[in-house]
PyMOL CGO cylinders between C-alpha atoms (Angstrom):
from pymol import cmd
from pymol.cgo import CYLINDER

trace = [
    CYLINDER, 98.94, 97.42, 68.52, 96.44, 97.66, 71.40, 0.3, 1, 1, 1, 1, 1, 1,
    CYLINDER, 96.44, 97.66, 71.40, 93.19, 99.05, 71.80, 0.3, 1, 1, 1, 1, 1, 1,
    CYLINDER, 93.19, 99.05, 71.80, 94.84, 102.34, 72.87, 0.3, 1, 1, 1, 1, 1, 1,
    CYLINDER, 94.84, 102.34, 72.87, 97.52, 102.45, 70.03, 0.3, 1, 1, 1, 1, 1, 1,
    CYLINDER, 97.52, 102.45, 70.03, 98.15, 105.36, 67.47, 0.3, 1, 1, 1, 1, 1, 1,
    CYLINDER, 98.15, 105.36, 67.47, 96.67, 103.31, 64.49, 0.3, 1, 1, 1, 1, 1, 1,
    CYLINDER, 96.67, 103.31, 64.49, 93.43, 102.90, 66.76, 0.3, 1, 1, 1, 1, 1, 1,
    CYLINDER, 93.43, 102.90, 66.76, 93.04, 105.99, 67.93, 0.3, 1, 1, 1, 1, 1, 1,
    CYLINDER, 93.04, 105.99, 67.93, 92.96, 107.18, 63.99, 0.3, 1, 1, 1, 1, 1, 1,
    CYLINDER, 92.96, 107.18, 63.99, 90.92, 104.57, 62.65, 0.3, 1, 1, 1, 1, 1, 1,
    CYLINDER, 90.92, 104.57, 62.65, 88.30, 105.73, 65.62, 0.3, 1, 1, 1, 1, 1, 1,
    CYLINDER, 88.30, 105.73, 65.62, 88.20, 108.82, 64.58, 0.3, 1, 1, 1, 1, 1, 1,
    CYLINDER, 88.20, 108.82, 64.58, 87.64, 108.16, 61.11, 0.3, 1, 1, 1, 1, 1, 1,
    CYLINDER, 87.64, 108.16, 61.11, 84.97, 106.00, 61.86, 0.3, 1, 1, 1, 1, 1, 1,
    CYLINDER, 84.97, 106.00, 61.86, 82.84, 109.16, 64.30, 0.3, 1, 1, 1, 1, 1, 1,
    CYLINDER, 82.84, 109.16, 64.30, 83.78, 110.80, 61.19, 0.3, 1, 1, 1, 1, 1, 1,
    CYLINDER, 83.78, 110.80, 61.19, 82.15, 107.75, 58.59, 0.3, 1, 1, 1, 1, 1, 1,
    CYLINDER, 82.15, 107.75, 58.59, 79.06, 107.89, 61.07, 0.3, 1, 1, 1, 1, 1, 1,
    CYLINDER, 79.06, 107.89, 61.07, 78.74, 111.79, 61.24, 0.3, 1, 1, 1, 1, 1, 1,
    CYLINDER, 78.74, 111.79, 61.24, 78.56, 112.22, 57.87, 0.3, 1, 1, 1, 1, 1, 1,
    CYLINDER, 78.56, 112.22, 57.87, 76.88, 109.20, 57.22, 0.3, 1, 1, 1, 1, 1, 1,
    CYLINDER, 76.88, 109.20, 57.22, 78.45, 108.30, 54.10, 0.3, 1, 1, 1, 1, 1, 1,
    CYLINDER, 78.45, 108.30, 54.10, 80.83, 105.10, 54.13, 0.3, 1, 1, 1, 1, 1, 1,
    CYLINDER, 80.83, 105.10, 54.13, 84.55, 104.95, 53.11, 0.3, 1, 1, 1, 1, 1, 1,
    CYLINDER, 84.55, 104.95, 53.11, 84.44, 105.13, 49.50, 0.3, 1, 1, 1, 1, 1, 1,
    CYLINDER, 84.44, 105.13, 49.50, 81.98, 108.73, 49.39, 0.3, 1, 1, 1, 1, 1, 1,
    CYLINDER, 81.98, 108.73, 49.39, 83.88, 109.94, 52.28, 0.3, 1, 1, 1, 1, 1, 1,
    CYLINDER, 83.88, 109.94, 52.28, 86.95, 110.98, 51.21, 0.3, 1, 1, 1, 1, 1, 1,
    CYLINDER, 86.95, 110.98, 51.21, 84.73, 113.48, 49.02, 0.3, 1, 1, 1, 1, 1, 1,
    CYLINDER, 84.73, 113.48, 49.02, 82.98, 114.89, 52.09, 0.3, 1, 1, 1, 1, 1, 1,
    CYLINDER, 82.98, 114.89, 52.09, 83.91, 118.26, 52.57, 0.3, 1, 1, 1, 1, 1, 1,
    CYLINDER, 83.91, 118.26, 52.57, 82.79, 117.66, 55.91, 0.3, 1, 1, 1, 1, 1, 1,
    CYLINDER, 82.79, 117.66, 55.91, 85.04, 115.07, 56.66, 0.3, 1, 1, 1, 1, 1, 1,
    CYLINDER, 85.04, 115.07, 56.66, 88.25, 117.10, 55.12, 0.3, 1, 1, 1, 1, 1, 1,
    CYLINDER, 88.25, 117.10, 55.12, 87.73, 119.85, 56.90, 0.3, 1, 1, 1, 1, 1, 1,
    CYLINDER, 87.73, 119.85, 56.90, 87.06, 117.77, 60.54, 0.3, 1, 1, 1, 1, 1, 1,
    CYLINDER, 87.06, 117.77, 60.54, 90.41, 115.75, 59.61, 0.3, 1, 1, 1, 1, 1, 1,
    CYLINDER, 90.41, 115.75, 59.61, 92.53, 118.78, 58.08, 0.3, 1, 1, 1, 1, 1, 1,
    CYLINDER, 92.53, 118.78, 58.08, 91.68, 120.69, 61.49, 0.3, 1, 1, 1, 1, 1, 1,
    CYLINDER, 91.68, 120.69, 61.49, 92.72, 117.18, 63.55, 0.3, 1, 1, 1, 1, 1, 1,
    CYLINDER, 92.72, 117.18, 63.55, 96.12, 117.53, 61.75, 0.3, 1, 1, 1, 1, 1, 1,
    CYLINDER, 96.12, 117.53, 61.75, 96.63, 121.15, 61.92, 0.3, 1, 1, 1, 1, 1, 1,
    CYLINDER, 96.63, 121.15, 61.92, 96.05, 121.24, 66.14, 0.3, 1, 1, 1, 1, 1, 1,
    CYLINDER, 96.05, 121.24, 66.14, 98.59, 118.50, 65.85, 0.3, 1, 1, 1, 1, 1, 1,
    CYLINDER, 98.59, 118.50, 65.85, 100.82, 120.20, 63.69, 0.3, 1, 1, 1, 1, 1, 1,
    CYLINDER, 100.82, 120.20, 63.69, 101.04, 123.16, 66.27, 0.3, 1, 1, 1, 1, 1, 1,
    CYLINDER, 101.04, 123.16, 66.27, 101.36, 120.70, 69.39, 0.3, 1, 1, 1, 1, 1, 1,
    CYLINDER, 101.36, 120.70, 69.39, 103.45, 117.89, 68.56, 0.3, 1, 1, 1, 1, 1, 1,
    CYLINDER, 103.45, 117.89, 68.56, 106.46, 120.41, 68.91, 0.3, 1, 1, 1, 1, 1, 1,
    CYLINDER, 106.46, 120.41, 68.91, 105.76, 121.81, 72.32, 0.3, 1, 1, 1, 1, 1, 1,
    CYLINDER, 105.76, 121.81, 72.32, 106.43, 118.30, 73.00, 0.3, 1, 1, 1, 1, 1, 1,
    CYLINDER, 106.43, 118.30, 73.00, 109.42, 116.81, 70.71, 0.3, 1, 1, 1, 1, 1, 1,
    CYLINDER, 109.42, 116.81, 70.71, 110.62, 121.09, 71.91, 0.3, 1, 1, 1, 1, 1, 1,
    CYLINDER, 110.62, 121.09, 71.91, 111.67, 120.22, 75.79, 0.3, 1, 1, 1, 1, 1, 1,
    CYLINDER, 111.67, 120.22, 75.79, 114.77, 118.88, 74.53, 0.3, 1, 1, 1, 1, 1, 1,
    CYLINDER, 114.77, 118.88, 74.53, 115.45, 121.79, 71.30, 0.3, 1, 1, 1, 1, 1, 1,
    CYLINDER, 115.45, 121.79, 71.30, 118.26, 119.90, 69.81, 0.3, 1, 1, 1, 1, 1, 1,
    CYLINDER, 118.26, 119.90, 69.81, 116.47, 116.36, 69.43, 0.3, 1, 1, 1, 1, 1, 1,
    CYLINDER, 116.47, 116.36, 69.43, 113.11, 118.81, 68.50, 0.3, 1, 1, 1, 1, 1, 1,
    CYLINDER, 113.11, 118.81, 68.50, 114.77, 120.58, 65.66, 0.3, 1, 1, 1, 1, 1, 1,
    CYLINDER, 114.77, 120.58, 65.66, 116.45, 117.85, 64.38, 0.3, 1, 1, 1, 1, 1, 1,
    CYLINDER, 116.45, 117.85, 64.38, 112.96, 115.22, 63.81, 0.3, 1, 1, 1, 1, 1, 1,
    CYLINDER, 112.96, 115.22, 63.81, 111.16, 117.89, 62.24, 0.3, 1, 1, 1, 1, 1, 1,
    CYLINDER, 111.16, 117.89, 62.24, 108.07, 116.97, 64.09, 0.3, 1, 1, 1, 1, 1, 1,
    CYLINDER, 108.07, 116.97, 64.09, 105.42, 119.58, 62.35, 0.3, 1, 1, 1, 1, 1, 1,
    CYLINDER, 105.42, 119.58, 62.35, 106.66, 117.83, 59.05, 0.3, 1, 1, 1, 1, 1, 1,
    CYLINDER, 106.66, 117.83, 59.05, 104.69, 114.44, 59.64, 0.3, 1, 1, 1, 1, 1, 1,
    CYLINDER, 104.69, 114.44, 59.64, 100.93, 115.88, 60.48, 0.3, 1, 1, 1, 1, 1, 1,
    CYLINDER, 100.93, 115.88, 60.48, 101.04, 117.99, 57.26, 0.3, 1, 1, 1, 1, 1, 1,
    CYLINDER, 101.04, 117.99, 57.26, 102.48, 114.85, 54.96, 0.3, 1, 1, 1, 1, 1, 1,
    CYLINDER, 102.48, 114.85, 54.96, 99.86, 112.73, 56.42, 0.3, 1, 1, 1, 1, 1, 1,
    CYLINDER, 99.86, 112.73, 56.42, 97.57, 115.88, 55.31, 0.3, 1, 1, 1, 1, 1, 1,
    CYLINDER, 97.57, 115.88, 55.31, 98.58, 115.54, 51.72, 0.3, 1, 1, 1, 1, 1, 1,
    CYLINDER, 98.58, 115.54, 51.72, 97.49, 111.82, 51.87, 0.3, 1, 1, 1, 1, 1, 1,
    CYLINDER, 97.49, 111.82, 51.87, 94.17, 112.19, 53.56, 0.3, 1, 1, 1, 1, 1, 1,
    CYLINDER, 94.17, 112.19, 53.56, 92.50, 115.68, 52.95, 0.3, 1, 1, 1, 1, 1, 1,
    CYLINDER, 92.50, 115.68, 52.95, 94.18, 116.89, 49.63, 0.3, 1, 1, 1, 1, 1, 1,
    CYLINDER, 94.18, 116.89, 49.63, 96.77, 119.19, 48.61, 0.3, 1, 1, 1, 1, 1, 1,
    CYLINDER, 96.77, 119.19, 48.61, 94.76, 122.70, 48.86, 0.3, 1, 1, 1, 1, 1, 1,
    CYLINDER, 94.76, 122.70, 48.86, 93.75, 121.48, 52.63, 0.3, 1, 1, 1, 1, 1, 1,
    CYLINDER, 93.75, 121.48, 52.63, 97.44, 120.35, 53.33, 0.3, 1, 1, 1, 1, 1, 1,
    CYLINDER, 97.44, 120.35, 53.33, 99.14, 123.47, 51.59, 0.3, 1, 1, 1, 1, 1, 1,
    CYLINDER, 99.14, 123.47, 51.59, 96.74, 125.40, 54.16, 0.3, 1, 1, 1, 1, 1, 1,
    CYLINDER, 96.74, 125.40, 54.16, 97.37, 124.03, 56.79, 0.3, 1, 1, 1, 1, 1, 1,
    CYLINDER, 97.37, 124.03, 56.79, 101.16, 123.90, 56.03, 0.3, 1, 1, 1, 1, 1, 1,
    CYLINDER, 101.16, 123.90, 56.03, 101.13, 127.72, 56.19, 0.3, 1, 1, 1, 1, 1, 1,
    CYLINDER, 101.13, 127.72, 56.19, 98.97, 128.08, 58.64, 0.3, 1, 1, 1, 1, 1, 1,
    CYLINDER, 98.97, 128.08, 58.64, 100.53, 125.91, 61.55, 0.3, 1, 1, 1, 1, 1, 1,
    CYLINDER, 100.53, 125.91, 61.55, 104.12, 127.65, 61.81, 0.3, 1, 1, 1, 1, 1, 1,
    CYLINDER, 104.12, 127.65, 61.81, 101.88, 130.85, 62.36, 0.3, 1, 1, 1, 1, 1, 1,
    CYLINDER, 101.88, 130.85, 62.36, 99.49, 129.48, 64.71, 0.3, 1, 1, 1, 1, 1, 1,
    CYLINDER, 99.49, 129.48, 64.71, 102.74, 128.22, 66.65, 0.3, 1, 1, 1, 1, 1, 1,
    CYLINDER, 102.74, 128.22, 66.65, 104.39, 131.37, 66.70, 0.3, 1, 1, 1, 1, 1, 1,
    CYLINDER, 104.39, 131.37, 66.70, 101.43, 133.38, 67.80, 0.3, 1, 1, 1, 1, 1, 1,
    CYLINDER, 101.43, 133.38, 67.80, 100.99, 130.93, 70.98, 0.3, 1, 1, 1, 1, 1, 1,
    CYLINDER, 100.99, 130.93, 70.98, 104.37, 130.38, 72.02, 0.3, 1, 1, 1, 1, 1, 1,
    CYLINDER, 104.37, 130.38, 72.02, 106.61, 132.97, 69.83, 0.3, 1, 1, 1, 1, 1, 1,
    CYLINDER, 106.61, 132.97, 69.83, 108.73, 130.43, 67.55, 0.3, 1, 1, 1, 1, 1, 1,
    CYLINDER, 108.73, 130.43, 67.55, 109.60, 129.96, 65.14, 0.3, 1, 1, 1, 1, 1, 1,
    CYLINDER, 109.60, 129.96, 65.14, 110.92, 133.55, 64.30, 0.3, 1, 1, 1, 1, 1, 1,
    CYLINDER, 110.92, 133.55, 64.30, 108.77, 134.63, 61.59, 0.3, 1, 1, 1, 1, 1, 1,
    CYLINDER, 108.77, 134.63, 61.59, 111.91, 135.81, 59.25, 0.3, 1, 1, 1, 1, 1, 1,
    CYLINDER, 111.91, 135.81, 59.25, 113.50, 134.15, 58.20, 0.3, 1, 1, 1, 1, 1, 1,
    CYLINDER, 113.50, 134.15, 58.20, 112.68, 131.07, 60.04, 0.3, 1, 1, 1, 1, 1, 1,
    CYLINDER, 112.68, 131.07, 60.04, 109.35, 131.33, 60.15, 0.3, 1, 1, 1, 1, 1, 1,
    CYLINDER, 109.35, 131.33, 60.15, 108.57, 132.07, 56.51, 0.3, 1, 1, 1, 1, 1, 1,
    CYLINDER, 108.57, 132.07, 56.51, 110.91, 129.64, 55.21, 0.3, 1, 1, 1, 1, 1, 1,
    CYLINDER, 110.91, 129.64, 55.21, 108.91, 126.83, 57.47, 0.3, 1, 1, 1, 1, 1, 1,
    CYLINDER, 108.91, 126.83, 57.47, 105.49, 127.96, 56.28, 0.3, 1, 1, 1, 1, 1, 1,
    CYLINDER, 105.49, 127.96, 56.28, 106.57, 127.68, 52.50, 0.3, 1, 1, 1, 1, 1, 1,
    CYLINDER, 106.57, 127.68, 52.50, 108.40, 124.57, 53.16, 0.3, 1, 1, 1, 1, 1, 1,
    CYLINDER, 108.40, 124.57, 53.16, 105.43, 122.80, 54.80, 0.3, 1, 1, 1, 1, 1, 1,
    CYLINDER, 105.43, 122.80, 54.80, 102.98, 123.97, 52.07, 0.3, 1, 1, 1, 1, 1, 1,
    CYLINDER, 102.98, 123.97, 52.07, 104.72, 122.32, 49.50, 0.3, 1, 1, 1, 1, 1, 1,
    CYLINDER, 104.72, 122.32, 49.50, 105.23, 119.26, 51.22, 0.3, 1, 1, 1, 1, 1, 1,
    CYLINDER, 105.23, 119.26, 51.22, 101.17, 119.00, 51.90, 0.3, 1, 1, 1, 1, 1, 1,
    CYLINDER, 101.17, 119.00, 51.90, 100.30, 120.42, 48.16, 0.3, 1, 1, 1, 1, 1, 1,
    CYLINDER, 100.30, 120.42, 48.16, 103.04, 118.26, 46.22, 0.3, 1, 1, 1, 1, 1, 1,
    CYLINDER, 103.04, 118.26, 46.22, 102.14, 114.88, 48.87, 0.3, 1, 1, 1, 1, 1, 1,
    CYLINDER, 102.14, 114.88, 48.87, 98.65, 115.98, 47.86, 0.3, 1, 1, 1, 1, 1, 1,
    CYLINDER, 98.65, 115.98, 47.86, 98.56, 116.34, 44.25, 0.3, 1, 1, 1, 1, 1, 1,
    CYLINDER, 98.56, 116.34, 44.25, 100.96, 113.29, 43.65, 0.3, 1, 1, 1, 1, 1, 1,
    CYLINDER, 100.96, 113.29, 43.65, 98.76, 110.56, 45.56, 0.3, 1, 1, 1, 1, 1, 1,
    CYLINDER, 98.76, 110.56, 45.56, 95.67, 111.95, 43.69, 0.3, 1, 1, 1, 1, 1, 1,
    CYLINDER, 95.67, 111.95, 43.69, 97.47, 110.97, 40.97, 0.3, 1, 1, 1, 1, 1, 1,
    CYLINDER, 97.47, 110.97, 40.97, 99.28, 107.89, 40.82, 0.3, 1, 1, 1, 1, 1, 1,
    CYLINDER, 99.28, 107.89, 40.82, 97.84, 104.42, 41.20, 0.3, 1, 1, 1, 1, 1, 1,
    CYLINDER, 97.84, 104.42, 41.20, 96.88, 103.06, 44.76, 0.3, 1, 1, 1, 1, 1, 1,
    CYLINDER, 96.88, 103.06, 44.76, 99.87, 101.10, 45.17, 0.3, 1, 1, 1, 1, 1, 1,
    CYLINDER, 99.87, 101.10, 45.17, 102.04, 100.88, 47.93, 0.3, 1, 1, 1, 1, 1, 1,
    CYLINDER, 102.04, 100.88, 47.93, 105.20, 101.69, 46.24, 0.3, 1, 1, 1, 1, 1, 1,
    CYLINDER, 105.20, 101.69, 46.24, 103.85, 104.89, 44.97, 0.3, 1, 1, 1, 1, 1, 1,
    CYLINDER, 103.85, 104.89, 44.97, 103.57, 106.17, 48.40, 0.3, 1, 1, 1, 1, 1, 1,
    CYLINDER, 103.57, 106.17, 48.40, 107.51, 105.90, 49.08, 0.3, 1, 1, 1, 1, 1, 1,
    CYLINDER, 107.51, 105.90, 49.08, 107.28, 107.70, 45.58, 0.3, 1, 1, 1, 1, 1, 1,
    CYLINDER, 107.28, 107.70, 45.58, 105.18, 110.39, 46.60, 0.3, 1, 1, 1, 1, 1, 1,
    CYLINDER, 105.18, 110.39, 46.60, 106.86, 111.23, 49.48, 0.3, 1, 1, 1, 1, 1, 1,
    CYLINDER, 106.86, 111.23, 49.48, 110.36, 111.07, 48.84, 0.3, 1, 1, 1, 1, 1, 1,
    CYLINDER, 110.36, 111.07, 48.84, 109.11, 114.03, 45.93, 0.3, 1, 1, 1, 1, 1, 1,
    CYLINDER, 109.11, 114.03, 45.93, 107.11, 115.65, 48.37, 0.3, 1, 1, 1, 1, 1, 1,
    CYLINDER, 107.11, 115.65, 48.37, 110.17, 115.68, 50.63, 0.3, 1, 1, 1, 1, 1, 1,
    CYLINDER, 110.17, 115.68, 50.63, 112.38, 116.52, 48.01, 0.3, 1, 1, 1, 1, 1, 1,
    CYLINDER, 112.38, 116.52, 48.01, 110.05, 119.51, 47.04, 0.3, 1, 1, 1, 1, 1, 1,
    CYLINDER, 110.05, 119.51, 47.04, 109.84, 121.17, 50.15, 0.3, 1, 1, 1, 1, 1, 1,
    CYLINDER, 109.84, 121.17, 50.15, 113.32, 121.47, 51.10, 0.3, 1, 1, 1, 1, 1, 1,
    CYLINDER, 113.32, 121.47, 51.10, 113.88, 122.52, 47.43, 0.3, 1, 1, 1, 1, 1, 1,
    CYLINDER, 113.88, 122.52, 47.43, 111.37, 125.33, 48.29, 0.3, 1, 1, 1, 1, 1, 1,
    CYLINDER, 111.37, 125.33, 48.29, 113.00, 125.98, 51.69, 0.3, 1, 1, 1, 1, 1, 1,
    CYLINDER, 113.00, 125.98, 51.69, 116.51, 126.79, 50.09, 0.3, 1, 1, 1, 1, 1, 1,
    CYLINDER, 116.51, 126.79, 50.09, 115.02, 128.87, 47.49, 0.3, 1, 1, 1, 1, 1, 1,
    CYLINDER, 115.02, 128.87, 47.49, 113.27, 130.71, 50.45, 0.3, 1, 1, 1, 1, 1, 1,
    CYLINDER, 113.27, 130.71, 50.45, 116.63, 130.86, 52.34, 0.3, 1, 1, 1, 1, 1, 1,
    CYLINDER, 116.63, 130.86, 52.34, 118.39, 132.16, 49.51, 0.3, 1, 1, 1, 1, 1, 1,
    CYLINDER, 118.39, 132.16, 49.51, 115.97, 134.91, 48.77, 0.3, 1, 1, 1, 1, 1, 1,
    CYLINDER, 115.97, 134.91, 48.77, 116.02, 136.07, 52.91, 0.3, 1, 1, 1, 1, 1, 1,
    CYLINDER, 116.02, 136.07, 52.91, 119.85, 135.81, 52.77, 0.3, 1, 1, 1, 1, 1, 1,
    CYLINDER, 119.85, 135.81, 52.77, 120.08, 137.67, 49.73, 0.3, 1, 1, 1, 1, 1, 1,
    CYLINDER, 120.08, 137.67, 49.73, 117.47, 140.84, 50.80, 0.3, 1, 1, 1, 1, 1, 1,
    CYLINDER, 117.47, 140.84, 50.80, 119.88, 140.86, 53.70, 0.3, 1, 1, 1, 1, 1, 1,
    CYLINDER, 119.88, 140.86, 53.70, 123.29, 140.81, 51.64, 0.3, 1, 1, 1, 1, 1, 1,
    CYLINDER, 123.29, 140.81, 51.64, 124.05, 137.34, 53.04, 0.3, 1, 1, 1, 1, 1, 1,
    CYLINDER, 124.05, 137.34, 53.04, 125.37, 134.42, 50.86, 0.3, 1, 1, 1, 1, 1, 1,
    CYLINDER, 125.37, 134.42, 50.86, 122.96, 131.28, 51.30, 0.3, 1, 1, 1, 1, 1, 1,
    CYLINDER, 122.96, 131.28, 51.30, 125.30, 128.58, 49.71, 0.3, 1, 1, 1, 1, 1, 1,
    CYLINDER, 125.30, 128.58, 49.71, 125.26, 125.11, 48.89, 0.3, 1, 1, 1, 1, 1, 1,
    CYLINDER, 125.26, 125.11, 48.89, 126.81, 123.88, 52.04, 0.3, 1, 1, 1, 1, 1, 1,
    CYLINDER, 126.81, 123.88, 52.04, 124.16, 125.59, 54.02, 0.3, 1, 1, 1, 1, 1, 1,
    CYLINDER, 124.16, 125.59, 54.02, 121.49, 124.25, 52.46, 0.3, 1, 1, 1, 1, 1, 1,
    CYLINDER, 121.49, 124.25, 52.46, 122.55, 120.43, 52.44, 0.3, 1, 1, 1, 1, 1, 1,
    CYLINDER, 122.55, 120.43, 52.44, 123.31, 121.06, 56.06, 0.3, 1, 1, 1, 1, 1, 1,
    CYLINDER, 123.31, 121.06, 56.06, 119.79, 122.29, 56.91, 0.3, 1, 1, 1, 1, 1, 1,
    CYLINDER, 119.79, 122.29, 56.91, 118.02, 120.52, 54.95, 0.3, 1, 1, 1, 1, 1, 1,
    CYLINDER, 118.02, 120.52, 54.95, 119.57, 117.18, 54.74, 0.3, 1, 1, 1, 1, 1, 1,
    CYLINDER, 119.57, 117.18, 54.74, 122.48, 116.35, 57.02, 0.3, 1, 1, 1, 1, 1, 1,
    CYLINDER, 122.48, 116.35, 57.02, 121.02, 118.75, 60.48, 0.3, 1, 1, 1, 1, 1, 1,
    CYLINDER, 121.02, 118.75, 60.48, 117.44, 116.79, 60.08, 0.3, 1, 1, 1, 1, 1, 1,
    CYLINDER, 117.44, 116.79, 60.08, 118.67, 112.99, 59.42, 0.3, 1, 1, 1, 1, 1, 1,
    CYLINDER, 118.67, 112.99, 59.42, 116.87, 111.85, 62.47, 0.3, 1, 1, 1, 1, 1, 1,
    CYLINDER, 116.87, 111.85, 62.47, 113.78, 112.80, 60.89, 0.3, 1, 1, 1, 1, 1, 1,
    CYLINDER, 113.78, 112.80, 60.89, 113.97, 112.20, 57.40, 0.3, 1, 1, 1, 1, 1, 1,
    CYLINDER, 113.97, 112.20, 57.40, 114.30, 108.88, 58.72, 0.3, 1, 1, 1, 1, 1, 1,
    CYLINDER, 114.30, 108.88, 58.72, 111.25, 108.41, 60.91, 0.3, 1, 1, 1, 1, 1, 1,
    CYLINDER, 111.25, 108.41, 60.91, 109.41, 110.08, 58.09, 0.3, 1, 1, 1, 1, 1, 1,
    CYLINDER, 109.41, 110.08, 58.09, 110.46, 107.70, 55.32, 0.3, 1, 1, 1, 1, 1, 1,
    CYLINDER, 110.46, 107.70, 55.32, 109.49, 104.80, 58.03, 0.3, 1, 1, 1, 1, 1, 1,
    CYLINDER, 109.49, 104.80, 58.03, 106.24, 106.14, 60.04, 0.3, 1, 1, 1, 1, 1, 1,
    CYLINDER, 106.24, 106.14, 60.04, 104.54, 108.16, 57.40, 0.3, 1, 1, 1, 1, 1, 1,
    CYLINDER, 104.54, 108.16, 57.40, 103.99, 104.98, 54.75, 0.3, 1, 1, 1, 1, 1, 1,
    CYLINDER, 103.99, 104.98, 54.75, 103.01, 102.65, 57.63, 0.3, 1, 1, 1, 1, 1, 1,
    CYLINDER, 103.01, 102.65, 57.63, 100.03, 104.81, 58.80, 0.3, 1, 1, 1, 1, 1, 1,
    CYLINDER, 100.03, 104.81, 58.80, 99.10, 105.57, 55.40, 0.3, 1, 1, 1, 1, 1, 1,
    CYLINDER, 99.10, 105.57, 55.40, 99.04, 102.00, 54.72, 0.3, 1, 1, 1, 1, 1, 1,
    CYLINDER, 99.04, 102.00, 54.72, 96.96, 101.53, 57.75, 0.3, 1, 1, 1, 1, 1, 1,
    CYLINDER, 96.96, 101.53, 57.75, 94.60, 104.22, 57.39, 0.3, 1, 1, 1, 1, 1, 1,
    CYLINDER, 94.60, 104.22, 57.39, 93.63, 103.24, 53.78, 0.3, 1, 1, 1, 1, 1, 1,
    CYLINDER, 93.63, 103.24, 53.78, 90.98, 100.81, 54.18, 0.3, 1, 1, 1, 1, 1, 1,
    CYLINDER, 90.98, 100.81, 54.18, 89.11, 104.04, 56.05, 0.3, 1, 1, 1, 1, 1, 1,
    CYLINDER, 89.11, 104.04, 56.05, 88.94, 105.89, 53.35, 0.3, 1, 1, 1, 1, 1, 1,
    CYLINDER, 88.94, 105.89, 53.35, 89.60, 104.72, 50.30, 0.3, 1, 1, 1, 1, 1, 1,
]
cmd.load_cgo(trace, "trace")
């Protein structure tokens, strides 16, 4: 890409961040510092990316744009800063522009989105720094969260004395957000693959 690509801009800012703290790749990831500067970068994108992919609601809902900030979260800042700002950005969004509805909608997001960022989080702490393991990590961490979305659904539905079935959930989860399960599972690994030599 050129100068002015995505994977530039990034790997810019984690330099500022390498010079700021003054503390090269390997210590940085540690820096407190640099978490919190980088867990705030994602979170304001997080709440912004979906005025934008919003103009068109269909084509919005559908690639699950607040869903690739807080993955790329997990990877770079952890799964307590991720899980954070999972919760925190469907909030933030509502209080600016008043969606998503906070229940059930709303709630169901925020849970959903933490336990994409904690289980992305935990996971790559975990295994081995090998490319494979990040497809692994994130189909789990995608796997997790919509796991934790149904049982959110079903509990809403259920206060309410509505049935949250089976159908329902492999619709909302799965089959209603295709378009971006699939630029997930192809954008997310790339830019974690090129962000790594910053900071690990």
């Amino acid at each position: 890409m050129d100068g002015y690509g995505t994977f530039d801009v990034f790997a810019w800012l984690l330099k500022l961040m390498s010079e700021i703290t003054g503390q090269g790749a390997p210590a940085l990831k540690n820096n407190k510092l640099y978490r919190m500067i980088l867990a705030g970068i994602f979170l304001a994108v997080a709440v912004v990316l979906p005025v934008i992919t919003g103009q068109i609601p269909q084509i919005g809902n559908a690639l699950c744009p607040m869903h690739i900030p807080v993955i790329l979260a997990g990877f770079f800042t952890g799964p307590w800063y991720a899980a954070a700002i999972g919760l925190a950005a469907p909030l933030l969004r509502f209080l600016i522009s008043g969606v998503p509805v906070l229940v059930p909608k709303g709630i169901a997001m925020c849970l959903e989105l933490s336990a994409y960022g904690m289980v992305t989080g935990l996971l790559y702490r975990t295994f081995p720094r090998k490319k494979i393991y990040i497809y692994v990590t994130l189909v789990c961490a995608m796997l997790a969260g919509r796991i934790v979305w149904g049982a959110a659904r079903v509990v809403f539905f259920g206060l309410g004395g509505y049935e949250f079935g089976w159908a329902a959930f492999m619709a909302g989860a799965f089959l209603n957000a295709i378009p971006g399960i699939v630029i997930q599972l192809v954008a997310i690994p790339v830019l974690v693959i090129a962000l790594q030599r910053y900071t690990n």
